[in-house]
Every structure is written in C-alpha cells, then in structure tokens.
PDBQT receptor file of N, H, CA, C and O in Angstrom, charges set to zero:
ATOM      1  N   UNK A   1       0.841  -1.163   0.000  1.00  0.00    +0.000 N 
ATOM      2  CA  UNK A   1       0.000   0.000   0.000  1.00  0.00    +0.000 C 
ATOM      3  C   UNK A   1       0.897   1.241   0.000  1.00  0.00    +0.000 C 
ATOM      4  O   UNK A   1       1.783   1.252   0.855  1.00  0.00    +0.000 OA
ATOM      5  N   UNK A   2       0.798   2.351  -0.878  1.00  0.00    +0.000 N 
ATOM      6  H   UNK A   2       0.079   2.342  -1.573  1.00  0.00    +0.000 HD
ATOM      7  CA  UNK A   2       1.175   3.638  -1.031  1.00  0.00    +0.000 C 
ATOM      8  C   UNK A   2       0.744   3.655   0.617  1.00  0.00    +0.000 C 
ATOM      9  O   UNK A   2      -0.086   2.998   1.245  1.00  0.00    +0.000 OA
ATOM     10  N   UNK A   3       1.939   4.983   1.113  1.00  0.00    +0.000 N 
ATOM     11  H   UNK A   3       2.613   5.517   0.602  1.00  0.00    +0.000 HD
ATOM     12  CA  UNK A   3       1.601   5.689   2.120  1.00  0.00    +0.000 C 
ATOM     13  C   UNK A   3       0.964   7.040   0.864  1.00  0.00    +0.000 C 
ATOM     14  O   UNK A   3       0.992   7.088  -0.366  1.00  0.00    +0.000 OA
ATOM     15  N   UNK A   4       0.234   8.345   2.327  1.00  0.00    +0.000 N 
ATOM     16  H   UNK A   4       0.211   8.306   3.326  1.00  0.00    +0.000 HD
ATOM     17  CA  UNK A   4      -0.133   9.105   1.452  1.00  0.00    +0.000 C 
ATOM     18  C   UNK A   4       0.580  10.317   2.406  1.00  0.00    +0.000 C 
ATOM     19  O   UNK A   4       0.481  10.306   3.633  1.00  0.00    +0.000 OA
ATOM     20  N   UNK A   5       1.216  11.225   1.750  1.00  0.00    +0.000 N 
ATOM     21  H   UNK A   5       1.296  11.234   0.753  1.00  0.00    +0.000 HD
ATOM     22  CA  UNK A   5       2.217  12.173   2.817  1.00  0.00    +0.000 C 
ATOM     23  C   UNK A   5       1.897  13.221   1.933  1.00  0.00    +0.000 C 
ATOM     24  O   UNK A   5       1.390  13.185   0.812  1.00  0.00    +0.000 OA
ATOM     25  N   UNK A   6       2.414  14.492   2.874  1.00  0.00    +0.000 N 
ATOM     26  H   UNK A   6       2.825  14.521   3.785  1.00  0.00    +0.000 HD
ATOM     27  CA  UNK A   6       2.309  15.451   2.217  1.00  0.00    +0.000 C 
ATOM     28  C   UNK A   6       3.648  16.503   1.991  1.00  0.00    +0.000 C 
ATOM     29  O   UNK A   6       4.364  16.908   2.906  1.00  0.00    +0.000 OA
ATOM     30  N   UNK A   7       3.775  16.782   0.786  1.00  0.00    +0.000 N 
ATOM     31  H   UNK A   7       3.193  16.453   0.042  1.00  0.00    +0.000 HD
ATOM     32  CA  UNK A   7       5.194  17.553   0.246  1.00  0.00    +0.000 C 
ATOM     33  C   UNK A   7       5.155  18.705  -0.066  1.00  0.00    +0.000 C 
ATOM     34  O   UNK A   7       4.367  19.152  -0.899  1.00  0.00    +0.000 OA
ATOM     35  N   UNK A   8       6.109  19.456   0.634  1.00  0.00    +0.000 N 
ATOM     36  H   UNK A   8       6.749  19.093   1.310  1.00  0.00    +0.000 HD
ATOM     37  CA  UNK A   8       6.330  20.714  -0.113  1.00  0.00    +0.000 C 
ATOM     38  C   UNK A   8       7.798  20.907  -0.925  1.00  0.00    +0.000 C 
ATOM     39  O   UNK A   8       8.791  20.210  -0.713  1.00  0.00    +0.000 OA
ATOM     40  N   UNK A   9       7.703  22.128  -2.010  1.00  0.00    +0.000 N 
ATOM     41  H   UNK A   9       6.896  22.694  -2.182  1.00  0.00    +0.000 HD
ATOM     42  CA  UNK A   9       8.612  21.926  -3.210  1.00  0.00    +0.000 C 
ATOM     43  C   UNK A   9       8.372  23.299  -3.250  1.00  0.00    +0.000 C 
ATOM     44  O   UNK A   9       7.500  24.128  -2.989  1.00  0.00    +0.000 OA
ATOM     45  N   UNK A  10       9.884  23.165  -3.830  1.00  0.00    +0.000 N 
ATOM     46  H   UNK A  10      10.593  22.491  -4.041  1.00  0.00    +0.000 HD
ATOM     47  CA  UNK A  10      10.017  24.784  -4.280  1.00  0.00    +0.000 C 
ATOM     48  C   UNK A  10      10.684  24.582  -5.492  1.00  0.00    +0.000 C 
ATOM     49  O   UNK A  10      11.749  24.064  -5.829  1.00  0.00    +0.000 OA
ATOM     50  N   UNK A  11       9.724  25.158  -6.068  1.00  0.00    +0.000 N 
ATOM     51  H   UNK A  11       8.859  25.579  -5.795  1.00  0.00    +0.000 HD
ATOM     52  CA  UNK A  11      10.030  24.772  -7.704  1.00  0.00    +0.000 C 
ATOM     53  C   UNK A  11      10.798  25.773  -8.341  1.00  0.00    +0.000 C 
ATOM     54  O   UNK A  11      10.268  26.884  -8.324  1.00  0.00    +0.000 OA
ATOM     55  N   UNK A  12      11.979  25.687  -8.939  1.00  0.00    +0.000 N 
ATOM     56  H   UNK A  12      12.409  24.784  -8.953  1.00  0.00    +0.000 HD
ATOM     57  CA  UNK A  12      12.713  26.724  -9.496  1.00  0.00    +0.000 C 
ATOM     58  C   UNK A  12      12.674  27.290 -11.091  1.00  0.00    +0.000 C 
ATOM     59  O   UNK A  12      12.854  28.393 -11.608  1.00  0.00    +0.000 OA
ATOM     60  N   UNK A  13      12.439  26.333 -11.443  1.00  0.00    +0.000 N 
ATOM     61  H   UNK A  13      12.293  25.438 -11.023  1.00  0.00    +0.000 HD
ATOM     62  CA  UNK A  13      12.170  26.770 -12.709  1.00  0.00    +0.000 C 
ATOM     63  C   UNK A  13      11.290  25.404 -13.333  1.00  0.00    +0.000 C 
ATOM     64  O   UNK A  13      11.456  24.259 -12.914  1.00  0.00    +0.000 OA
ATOM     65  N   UNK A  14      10.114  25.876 -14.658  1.00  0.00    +0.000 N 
ATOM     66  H   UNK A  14       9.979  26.806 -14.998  1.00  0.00    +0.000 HD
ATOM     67  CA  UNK A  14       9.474  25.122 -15.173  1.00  0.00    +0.000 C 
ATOM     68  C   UNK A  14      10.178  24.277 -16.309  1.00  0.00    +0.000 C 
ATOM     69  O   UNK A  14       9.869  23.100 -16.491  1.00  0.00    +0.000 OA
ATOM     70  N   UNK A  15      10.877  24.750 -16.860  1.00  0.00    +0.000 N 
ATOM     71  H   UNK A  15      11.128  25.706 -16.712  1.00  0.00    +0.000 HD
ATOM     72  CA  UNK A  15      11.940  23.882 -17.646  1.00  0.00    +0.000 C 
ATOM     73  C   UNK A  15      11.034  24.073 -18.970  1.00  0.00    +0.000 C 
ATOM     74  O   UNK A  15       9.907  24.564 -18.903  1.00  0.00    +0.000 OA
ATOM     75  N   UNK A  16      11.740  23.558 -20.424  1.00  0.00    +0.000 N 
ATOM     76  H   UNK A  16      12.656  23.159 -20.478  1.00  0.00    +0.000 HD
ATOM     77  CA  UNK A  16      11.376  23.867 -21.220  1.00  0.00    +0.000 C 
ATOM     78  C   UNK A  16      10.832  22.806 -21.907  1.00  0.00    +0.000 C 
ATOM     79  O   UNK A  16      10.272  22.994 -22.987  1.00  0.00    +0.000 OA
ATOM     80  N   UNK A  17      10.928  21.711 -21.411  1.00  0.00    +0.000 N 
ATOM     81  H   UNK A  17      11.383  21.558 -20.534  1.00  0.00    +0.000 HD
ATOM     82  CA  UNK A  17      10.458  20.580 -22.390  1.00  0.00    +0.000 C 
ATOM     83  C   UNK A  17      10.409  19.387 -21.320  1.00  0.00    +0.000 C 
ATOM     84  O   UNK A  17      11.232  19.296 -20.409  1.00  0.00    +0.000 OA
ATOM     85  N   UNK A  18       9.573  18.666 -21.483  1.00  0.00    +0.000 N 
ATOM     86  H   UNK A  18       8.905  18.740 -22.223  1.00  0.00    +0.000 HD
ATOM     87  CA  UNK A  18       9.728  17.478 -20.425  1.00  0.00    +0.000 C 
ATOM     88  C   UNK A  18      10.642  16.586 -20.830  1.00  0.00    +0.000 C 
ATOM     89  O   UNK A  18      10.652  15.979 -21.902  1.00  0.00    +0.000 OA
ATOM     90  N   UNK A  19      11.471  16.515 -19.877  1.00  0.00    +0.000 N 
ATOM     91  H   UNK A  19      11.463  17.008 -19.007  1.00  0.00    +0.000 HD
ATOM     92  CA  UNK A  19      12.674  15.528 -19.820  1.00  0.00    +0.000 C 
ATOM     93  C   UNK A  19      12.803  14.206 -18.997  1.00  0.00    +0.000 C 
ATOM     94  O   UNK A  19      11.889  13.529 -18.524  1.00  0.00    +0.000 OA
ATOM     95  N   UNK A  20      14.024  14.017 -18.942  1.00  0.00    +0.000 N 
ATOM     96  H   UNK A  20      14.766  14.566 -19.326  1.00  0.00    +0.000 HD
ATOM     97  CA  UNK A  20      14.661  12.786 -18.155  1.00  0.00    +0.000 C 
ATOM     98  C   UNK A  20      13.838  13.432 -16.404  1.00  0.00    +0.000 C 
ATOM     99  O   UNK A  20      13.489  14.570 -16.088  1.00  0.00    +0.000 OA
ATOM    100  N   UNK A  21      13.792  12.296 -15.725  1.00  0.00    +0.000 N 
ATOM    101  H   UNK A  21      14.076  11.372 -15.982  1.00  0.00    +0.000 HD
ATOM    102  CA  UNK A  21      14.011  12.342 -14.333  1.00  0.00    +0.000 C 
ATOM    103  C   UNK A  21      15.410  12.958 -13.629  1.00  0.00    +0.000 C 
ATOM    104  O   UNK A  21      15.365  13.750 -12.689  1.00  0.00    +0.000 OA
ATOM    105  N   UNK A  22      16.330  12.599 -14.072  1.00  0.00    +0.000 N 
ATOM    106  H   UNK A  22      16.367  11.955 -14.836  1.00  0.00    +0.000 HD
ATOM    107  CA  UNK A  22      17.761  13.333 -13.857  1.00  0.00    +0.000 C 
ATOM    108  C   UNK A  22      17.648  14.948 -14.171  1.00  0.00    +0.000 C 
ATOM    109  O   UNK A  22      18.574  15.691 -13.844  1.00  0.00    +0.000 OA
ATOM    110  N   UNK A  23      16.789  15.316 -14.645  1.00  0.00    +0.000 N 
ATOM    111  H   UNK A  23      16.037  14.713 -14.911  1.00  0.00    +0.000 HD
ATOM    112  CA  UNK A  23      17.121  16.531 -15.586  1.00  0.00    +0.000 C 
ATOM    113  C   UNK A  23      15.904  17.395 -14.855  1.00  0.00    +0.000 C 
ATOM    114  O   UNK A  23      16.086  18.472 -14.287  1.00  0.00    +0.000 OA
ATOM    115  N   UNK A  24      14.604  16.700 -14.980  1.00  0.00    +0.000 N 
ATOM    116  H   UNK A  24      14.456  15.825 -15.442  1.00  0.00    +0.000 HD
ATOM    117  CA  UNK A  24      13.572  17.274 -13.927  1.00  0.00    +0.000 C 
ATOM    118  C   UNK A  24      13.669  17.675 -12.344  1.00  0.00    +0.000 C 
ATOM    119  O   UNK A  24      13.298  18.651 -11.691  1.00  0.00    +0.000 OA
ATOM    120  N   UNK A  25      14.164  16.784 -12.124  1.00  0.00    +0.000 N 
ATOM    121  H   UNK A  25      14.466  15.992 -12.654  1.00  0.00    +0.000 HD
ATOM    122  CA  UNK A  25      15.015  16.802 -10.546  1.00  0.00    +0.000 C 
ATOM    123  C   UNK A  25      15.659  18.066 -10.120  1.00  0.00    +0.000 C 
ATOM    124  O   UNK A  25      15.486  18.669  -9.061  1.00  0.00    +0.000 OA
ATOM    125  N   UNK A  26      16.492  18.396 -11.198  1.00  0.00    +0.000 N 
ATOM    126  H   UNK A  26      16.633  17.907 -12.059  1.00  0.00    +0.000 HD
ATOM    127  CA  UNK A  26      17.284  20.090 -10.879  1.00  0.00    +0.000 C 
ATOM    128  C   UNK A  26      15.825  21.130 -10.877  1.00  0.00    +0.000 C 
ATOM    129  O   UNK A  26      15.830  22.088 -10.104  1.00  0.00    +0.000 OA
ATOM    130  N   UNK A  27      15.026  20.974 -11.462  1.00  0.00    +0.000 N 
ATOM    131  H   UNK A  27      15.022  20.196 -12.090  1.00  0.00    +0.000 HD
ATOM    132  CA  UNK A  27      13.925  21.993 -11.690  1.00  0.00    +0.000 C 
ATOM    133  C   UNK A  27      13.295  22.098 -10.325  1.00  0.00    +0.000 C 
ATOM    134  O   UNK A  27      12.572  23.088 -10.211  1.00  0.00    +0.000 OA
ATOM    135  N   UNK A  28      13.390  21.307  -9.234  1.00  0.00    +0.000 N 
ATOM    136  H   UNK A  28      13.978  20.503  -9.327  1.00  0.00    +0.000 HD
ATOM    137  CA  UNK A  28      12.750  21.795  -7.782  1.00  0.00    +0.000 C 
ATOM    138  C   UNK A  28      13.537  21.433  -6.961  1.00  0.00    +0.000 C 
ATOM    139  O   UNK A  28      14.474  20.833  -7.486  1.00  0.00    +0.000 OA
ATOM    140  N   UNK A  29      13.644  21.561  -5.281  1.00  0.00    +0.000 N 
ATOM    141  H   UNK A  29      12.882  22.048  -4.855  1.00  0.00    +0.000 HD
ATOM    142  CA  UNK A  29      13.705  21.193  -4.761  1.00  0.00    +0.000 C 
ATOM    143  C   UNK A  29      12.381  21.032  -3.386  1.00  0.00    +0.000 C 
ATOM    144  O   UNK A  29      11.408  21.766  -3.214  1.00  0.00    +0.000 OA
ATOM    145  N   UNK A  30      12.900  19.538  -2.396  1.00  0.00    +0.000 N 
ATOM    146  H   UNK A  30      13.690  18.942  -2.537  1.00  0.00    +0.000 HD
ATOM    147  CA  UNK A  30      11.827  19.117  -1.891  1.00  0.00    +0.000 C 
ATOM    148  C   UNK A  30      12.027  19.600  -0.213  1.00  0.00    +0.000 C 
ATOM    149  O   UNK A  30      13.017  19.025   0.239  1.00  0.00    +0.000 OA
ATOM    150  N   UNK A  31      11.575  20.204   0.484  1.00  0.00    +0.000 N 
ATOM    151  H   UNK A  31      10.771  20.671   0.116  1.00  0.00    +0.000 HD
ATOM    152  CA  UNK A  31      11.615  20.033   1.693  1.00  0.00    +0.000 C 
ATOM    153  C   UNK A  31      11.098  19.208   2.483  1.00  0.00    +0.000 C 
ATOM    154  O   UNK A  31       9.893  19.153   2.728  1.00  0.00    +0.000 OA
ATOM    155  N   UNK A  32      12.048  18.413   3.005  1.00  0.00    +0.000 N 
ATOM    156  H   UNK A  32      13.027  18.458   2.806  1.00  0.00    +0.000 HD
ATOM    157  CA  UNK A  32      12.240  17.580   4.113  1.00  0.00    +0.000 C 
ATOM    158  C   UNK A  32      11.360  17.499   5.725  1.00  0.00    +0.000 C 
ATOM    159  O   UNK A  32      12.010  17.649   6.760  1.00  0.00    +0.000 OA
ATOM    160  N   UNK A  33      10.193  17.306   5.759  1.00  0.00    +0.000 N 
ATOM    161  H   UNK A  33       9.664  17.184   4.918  1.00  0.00    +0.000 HD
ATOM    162  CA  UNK A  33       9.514  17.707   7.463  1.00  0.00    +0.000 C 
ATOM    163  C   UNK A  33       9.783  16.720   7.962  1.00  0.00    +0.000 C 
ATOM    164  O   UNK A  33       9.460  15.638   7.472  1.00  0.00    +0.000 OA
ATOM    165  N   UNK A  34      10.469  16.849   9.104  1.00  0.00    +0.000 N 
ATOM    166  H   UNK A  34      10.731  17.728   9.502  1.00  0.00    +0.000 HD
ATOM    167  CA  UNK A  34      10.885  16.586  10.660  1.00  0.00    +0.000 C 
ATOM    168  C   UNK A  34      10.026  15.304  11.253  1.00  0.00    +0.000 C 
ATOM    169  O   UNK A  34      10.441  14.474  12.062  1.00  0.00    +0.000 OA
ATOM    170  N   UNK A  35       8.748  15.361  10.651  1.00  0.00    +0.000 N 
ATOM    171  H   UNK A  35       8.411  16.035   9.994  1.00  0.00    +0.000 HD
ATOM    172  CA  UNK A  35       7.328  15.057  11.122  1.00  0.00    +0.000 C 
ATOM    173  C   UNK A  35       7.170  13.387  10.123  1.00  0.00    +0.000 C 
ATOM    174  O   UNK A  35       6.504  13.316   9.090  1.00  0.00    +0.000 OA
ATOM    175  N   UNK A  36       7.840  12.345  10.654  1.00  0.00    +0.000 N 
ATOM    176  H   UNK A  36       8.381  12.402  11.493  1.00  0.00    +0.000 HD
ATOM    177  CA  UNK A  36       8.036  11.256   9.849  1.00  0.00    +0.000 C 
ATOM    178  C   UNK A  36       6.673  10.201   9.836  1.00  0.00    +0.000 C 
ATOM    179  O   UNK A  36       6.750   8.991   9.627  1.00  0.00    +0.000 OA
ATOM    180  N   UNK A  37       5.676  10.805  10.052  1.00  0.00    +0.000 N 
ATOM    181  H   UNK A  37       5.614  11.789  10.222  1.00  0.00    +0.000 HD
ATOM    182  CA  UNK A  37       4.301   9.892  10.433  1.00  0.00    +0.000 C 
ATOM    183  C   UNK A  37       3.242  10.663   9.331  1.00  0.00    +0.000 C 
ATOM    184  O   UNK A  37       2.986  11.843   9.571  1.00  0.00    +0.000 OA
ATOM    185  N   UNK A  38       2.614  10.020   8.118  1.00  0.00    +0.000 N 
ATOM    186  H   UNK A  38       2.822   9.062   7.923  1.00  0.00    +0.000 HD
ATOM    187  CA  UNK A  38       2.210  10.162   7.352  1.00  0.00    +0.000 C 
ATOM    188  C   UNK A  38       0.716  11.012   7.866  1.00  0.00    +0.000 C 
ATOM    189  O   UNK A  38       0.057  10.643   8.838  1.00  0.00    +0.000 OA
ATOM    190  N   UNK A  39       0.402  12.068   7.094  1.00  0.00    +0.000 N 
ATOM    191  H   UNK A  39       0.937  12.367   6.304  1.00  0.00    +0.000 HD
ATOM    192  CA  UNK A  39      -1.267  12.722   7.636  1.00  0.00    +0.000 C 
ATOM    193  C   UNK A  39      -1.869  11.876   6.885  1.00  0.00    +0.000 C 
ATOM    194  O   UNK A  39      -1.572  11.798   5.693  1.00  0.00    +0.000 OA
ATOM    195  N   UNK A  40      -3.341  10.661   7.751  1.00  0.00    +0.000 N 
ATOM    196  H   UNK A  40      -3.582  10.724   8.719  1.00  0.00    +0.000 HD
ATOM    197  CA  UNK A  40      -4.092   9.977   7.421  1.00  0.00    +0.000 C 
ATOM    198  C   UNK A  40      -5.577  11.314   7.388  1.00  0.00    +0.000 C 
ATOM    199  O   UNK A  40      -5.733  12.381   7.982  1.00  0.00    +0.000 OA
ATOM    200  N   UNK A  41      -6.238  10.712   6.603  1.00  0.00    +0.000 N 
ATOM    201  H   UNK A  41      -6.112   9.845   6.121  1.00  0.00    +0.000 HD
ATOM    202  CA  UNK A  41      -7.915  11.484   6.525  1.00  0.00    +0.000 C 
ATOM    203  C   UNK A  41      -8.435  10.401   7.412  1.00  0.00    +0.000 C 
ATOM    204  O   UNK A  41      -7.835   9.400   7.802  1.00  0.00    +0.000 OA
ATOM    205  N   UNK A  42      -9.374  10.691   7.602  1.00  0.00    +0.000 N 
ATOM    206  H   UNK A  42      -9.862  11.504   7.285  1.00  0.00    +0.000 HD
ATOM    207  CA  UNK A  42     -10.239   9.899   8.892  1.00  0.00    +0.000 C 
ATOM    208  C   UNK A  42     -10.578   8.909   8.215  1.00  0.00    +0.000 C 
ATOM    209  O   UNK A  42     -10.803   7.914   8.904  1.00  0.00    +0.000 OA
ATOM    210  N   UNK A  43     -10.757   8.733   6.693  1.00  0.00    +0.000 N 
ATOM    211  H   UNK A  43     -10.574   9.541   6.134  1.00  0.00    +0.000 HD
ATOM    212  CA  UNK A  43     -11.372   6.720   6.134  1.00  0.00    +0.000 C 
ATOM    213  C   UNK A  43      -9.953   6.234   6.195  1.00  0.00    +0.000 C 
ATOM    214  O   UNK A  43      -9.965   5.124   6.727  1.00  0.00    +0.000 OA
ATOM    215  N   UNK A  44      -8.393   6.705   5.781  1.00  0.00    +0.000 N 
ATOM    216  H   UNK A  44      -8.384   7.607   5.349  1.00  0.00    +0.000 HD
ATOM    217  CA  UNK A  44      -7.295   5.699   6.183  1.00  0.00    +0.000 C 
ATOM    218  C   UNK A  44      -7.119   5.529   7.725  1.00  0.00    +0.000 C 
ATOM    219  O   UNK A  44      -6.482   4.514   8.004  1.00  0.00    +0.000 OA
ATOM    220  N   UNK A  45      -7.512   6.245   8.758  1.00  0.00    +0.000 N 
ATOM    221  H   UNK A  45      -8.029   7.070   8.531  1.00  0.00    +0.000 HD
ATOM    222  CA  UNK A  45      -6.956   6.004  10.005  1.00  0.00    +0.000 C 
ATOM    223  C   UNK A  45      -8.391   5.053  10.539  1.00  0.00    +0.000 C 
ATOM    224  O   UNK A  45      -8.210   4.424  11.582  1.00  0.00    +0.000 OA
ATOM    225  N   UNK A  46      -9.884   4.917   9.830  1.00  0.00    +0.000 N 
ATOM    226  H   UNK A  46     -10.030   5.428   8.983  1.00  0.00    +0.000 HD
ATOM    227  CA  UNK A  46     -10.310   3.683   9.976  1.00  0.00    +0.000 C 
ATOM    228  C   UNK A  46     -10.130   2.381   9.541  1.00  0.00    +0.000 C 
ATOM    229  O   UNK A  46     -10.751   1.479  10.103  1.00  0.00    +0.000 OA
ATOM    230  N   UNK A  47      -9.385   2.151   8.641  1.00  0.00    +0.000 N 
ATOM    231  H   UNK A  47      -8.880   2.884   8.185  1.00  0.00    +0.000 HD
ATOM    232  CA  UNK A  47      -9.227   1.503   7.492  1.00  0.00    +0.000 C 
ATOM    233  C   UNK A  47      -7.907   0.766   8.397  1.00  0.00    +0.000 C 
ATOM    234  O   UNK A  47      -7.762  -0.449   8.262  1.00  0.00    +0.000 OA
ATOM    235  N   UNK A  48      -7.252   1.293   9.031  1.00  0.00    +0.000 N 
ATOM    236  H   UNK A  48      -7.370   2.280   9.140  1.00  0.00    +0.000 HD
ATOM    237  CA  UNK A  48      -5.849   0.971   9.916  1.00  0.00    +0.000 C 
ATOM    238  C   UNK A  48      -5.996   0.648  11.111  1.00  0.00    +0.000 C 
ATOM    239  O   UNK A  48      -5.145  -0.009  11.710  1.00  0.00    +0.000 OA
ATOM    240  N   UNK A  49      -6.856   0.968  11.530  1.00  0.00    +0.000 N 
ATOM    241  H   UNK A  49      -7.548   1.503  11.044  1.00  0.00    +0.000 HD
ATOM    242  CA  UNK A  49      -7.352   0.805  13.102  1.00  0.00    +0.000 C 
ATOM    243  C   UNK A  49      -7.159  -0.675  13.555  1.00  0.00    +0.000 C 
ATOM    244  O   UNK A  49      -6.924  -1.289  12.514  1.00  0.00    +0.000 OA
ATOM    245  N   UNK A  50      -7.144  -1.626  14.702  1.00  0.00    +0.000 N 
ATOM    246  H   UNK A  50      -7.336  -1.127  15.547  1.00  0.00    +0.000 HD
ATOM    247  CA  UNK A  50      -6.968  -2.955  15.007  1.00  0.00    +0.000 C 
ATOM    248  C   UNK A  50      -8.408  -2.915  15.056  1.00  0.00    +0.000 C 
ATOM    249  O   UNK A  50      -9.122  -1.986  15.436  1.00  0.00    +0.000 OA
ATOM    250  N   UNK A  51      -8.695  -3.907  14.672  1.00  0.00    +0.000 N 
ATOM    251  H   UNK A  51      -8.116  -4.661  14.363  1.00  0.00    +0.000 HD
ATOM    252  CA  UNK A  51      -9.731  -4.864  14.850  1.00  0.00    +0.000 C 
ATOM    253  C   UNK A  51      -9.703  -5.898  15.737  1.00  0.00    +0.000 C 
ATOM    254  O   UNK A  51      -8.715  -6.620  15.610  1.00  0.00    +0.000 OA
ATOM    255  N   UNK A  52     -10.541  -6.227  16.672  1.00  0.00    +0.000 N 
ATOM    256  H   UNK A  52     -11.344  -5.640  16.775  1.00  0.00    +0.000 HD
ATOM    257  CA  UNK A  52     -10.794  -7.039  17.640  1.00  0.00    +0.000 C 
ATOM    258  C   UNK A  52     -11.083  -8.544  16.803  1.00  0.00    +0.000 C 
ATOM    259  O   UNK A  52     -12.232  -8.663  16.378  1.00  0.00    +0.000 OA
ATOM    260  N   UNK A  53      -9.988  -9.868  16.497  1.00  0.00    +0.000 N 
ATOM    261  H   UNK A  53      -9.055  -9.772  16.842  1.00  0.00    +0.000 HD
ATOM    262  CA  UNK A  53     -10.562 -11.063  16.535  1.00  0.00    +0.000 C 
ATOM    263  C   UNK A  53     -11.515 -11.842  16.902  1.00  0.00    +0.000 C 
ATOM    264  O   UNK A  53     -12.000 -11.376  17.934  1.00  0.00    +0.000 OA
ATOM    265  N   UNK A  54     -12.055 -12.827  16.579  1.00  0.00    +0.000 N 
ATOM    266  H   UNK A  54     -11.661 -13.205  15.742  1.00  0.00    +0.000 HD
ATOM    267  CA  UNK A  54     -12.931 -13.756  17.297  1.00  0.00    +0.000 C 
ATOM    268  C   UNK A  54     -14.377 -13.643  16.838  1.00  0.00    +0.000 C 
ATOM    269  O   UNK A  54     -14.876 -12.975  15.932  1.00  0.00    +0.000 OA
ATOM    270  N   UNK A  55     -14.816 -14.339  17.567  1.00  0.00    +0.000 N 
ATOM    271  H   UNK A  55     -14.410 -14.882  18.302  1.00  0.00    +0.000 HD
ATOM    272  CA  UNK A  55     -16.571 -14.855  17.221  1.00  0.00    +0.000 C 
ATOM    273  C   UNK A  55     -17.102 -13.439  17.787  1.00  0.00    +0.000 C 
ATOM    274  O   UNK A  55     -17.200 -13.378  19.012  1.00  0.00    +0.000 OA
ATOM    275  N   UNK A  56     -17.304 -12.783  17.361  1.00  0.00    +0.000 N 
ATOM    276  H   UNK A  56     -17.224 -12.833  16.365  1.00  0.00    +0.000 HD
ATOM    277  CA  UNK A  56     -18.318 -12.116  18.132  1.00  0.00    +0.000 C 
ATOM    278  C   UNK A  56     -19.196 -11.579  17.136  1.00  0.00    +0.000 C 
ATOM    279  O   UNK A  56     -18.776 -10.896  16.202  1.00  0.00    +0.000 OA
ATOM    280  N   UNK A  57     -20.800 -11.961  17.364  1.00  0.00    +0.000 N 
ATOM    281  H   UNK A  57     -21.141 -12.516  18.123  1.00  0.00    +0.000 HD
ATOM    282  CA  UNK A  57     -21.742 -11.517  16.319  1.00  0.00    +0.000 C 
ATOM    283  C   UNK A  57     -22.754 -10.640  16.922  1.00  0.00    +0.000 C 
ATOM    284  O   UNK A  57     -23.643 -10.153  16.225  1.00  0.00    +0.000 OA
TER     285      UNK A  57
C-alpha cells in the first residue's frame, strides 16, 4: 500500500520541455519535514485501526 504524505517543493524553474528524471530533478527542490508519520484522513486512520478477533456476532 502507497503511504499518502504530504510535500512541499520549491520549484525553481518550469523547464522547457519534459525531460529525463535526472534533468527534472534540478527543476525543484523538496523540503524535508521533521514530522516522519504520514497525515491519514479519517477513512485511512479507519481503514488501519486494530480490529478485535474472534466470534463475536
């Protein structure tokens, strides 16, 4: 499963033609947050939650 995180970029220039990945790469850079625990929306942090085993109906 994809995690789903959130990024910020500071994009330096749009570049002139779509290129290589090597070449796109110089066109931003990414800042790095401190904060290593992905922001869930409330259906992934149900979706993740433990569930209780067993018979119970």
């Amino acid at each position: 499963m994809l995690e789903r995180r959130d990024v910020v970029l500071i994009v330096r220039d749009g570049g002139d033609r779509r290129g290589p990945y090597e070449e796109a790469q110089r066109l931003y850079d990414e800042i790095v947050s401190d904060d290593p625990s992905p922001r869930l929306t409330p259906f992934e942090r149900a979706q993740r939650a433990v569930r209780p085993t067993g018979n119970s109906r």
